[in-house]
N, C-alpha and C positions, 0 to 999 in steps of 0.2 A: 080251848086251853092251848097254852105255847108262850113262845114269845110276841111281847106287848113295848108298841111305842106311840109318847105321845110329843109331839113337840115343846121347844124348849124347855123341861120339866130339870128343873133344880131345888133343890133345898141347902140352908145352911144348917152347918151342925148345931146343935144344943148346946154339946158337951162333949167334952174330950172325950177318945177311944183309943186302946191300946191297941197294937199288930194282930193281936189275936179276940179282942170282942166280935162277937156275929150280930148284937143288933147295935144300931146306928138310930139313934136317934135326932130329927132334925126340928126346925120353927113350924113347918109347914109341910106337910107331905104331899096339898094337896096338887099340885102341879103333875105327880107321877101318876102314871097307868095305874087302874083300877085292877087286883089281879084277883082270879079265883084262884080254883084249884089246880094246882098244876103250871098256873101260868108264873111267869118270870120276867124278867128283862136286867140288861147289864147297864149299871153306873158308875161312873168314875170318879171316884175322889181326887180332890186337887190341893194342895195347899197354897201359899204365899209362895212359896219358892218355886212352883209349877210342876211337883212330885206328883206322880200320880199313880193310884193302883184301883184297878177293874175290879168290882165286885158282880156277884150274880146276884141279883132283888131278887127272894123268891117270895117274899109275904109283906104287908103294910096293915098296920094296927092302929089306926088313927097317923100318930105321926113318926111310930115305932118301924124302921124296916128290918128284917131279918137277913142275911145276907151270907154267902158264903165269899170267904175271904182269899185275895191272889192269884183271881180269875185270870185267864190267856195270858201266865206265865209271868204277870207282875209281880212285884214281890210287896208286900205288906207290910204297913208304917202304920207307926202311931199317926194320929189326927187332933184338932184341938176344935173349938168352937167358932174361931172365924173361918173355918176351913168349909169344904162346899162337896157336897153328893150333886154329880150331872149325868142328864141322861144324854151321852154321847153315840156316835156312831162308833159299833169296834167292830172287829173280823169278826167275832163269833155272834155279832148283832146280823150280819150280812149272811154267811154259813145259816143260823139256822132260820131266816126267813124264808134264805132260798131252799132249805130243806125241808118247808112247812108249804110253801105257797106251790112248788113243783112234786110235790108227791103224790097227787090224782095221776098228774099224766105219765110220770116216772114208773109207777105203781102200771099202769096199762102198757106201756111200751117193755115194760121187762117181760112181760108174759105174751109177747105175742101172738106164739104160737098158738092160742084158740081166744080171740077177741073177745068172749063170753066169759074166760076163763077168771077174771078180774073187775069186775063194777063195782070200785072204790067209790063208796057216798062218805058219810063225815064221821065212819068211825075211825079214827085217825090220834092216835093216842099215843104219849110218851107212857115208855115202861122202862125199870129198872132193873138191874140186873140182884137176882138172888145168889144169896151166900153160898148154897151149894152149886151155882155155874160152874164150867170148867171151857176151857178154848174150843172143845169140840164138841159137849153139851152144852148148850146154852140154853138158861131156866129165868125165867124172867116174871115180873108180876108187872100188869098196867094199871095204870091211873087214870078211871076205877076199870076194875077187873071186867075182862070178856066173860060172858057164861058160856059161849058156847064159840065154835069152829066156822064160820063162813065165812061166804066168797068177798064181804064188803069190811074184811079186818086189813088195817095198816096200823104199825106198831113205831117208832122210830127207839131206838136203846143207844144209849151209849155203853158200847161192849168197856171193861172196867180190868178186863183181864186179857191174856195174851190172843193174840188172832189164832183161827182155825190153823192145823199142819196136815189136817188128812183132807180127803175132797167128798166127803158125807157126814157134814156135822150134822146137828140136830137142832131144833129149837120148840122148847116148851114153854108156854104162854098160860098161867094165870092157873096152874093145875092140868088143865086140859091135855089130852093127849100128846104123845111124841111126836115129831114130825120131822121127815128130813128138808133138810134148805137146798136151796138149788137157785141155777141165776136166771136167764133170760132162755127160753126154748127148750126150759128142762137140764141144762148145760149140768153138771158136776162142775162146784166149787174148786178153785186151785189154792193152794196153801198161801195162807195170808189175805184171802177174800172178808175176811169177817174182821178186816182191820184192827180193833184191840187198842189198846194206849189209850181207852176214852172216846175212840170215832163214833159219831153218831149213823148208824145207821138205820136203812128203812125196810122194814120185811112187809109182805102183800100178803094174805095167805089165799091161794089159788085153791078153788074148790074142786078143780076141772083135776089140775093134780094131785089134790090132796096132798099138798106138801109148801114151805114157806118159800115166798119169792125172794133169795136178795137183791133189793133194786138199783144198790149206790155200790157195787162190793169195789173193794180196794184196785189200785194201779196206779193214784195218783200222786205216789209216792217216786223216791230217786229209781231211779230207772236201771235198769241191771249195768252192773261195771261200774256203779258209782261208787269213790275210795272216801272212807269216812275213819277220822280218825275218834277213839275214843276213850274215854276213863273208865275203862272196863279189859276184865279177864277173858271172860266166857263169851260168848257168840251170842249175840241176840237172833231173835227169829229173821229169817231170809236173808241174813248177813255169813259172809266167813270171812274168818279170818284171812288175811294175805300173809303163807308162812310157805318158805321153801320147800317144806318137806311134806304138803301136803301135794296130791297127784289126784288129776280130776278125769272119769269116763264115764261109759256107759256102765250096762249092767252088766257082771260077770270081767270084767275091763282088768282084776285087779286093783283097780286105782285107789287108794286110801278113800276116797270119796268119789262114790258112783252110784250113778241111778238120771232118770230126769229131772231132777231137782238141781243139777249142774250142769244140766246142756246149756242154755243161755249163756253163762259164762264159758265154756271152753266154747262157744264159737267166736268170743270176744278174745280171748285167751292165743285161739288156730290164726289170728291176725297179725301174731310179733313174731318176730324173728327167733331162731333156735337159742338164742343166747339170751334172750329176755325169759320167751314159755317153751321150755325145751318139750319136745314131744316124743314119744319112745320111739327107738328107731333113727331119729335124728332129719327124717322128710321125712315131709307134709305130702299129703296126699293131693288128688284135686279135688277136694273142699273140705269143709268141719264135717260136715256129715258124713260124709264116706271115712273118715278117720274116726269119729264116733260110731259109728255102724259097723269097720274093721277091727274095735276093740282098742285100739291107742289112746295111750293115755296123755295126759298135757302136761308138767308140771306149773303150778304156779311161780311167778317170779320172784326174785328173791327184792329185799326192801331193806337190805340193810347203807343205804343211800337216800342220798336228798333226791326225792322227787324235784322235777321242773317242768314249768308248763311249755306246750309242745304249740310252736308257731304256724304251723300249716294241717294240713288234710294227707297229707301220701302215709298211707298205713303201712307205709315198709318202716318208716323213723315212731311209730305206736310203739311207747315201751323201750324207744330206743336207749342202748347202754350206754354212756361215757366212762372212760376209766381215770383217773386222777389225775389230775396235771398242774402243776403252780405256773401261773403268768411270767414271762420271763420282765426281770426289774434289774435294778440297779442300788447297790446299797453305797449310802455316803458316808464321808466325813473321813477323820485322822485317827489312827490305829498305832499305839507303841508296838512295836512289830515285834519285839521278843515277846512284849505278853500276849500278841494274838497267835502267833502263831506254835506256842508254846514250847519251842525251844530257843538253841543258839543259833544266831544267825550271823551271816559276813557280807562283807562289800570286799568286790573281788574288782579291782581297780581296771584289769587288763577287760573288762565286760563293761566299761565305760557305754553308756547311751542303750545298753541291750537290754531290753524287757526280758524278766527276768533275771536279772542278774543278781538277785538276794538269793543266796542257796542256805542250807543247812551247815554247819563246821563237818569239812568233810573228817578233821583230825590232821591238818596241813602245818599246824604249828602257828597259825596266823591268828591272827589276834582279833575276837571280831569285834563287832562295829555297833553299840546297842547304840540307838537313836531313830529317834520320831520322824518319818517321812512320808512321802505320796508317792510309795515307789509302785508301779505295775506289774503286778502279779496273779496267778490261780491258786487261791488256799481253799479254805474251809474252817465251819466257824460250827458251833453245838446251838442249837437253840433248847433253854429251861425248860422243862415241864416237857419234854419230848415225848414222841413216841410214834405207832406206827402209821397215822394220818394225820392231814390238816385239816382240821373243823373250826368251826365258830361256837360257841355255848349252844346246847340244846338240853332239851329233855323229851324222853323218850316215852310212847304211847302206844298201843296197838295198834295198827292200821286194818280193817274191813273194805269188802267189797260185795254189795246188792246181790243177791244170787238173782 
């Protein structure tokens, strides 16, 4: 059971399908993989115009295929009958070969700590996540169901709900008893191991431990300190928010957020200058750790500015601040001088050739002088729509940062 590929395997459609039909009817099925239970593989529809959207084949009934719709993020379209089902090469063709064809040895190297502990033979089965899962119980049924707990079970699941947040979740397989997960040498799980968002992963179950192995757990993800902007309020998991007013430490720190779940970040943080991540006290110690371990807190930096990308490596310019400034220019052209400068103005004869020489009516009795020139002067002019910066059009987002 798994994923199935057979070379060049296409068919043309039948008959028209809406964005939302799951079976696809084609002339000929017979060019595709033969599938049982369990087994699948991904097709591409294509049109005339070269649209195309990934479906997952999970079933073929003669020349009937069953198919779930807008696989690896395509989005889904109608189709008409000269239109074409191909079985192409996609990323999640590639992912889950190499998650089927590497899971004996993956399965043995996570458990190393007793070589006995793991002799994966071919039971080796997709399972599904049940309704009652939760991020830190995970309840699953396989396809077909284990009867029983031994050393030769590998499961792969696509977790369907949020990853782990504690570091002893659980996993229940098929009725069968509780078990907790753990990683390679016995290890306790760190939050965000059991990936979540659909990752497919591989659990072993070790007899030696009496407890589930995970073999693939998460890390291949943005990497701590990475800024992601997004269409969202709330904090996703192993994300924060970037907001001035939060203050990051250890435990007992005071910090609005404190504990090990924010060390990574304030030692990314202990890197900028006091004016970027101000730290309590105002110096830095000699190093994160000793200011983490002293109880100092960090604050986060403030974002209410354009980010820009930073040209070199010296971590003293990391985060570094610029304060506002306009390019210095030159404005042109011809100006009626009473109306720019909104009042009355004179031409003072005896000031002949002197820059400057347009003044305001000081009240001399003189008569002034309204007329269009290129005379040299310092005024000052209001720009419409004013106020207290200069920007360009934007729109505004939250910005996060990888814990």
């Amino acid at each position: 059971m798994g994923i199935k590929i057979n070379n060049q395997a296409w068919g043309q459609l039948s008959g028209s399908i809406s964005d939302v039909d799951t079976t696809i009817s084609v002339l000929d099925a017979s060019l595709f993989p033969t599938l049982g239970v369990g087994d699948y593989f991904y097709g591409t529809l294509v049109n005339s115009s070269n649209l195309i959207e990934i479906v997952k084949v999970t079933s073929i009934a003669i020349n009937d295929l069953t198919v779930e719709r807008g696989a690896e993020g395509t989005t889904a379209r109608p189709y008409t009958s000269t239109d074409r089902i191909e079985q192409r090469v996609t990323a999640a063709t590639v992912v889950d070969l190499y998650l089927e064809n590497s899971v004996n040895a993956a399965a043995s190297e996570a458990n190393a700590l007793a070589s006995a502990s793991i002799a994966v033979s071919s039971n080796i089965r997709s399972a599904v996540v049940h309704a009652s899962s939760t991020k830190n119980v995970l309840v699953v049924n396989s396809v077909p169901p284990f009867g029983s707990l031994t050393k030769d079970l590998v499961i792969i699941v696509e977790v369907s709900h949020d990853a782990n947040d504690i570091d002893t979740p659980t996993l229940q397989v098929d009725g069968l008893p509780v078990k907790d997960i753990v990683k390679n040498d016995d290890q306790l799980l760190v939050a965000g191991d059991t990936g979540g968002g659909n990752a497919k992963k591989i659990f072993a179950f070790s007899e030696l431990l009496d407890k589930w192995v995970l073999v693939n757990p998460s890390g291949t993800g943005p990497p701590p300190g990475s800024l992601q902007f997004m269409m969202r309020l709330d904090e996703p998991f192993g994300w924060l928010r970037v907001d001035h007013s939060y203050y990051l430490g250890g435990e007992d720190s005071s910090a609005t957020h404190e504990g090990g779940t924010y060390r990574d970040l304030y030692g990314l943080l202990w890197v900028m200058e006091n004016t970027v991540a101000e730290i309590s006290g105002g110096v830095r110690g000699a190093s994160a750790e000793a200011d983490w371990d002293s109880g100092k807190t960090i604050r986060m930096p403030a974002v209410n500015r354009f980010l820009r990308a930073m040209e070199n490596s010296d971590p003293v310019n990391l985060g570094e601040y610029q304060d506002d400034q306009n390019k210095a220019h030159n404005h042109g052209g011809v100006t009626g001088l009473t109306a720019a400068f909104g009042n009355r103005l004179f031409y003072d004869p005896s000031q002949d050739g002197a820059i400057g020489n347009l003044t305001a009516d000081p009240g001399t009795g003189r008569p002034p002088v309204h007329e269009t020139g290129y005379y040299d002067g310092i005024h000052a002019h209001g720009i419409p729509n004013d106020g207290s910066e200069g920007r360009p059009r934007n729109n505004r987002f939250p910005l996060f940062v990888k814990l």
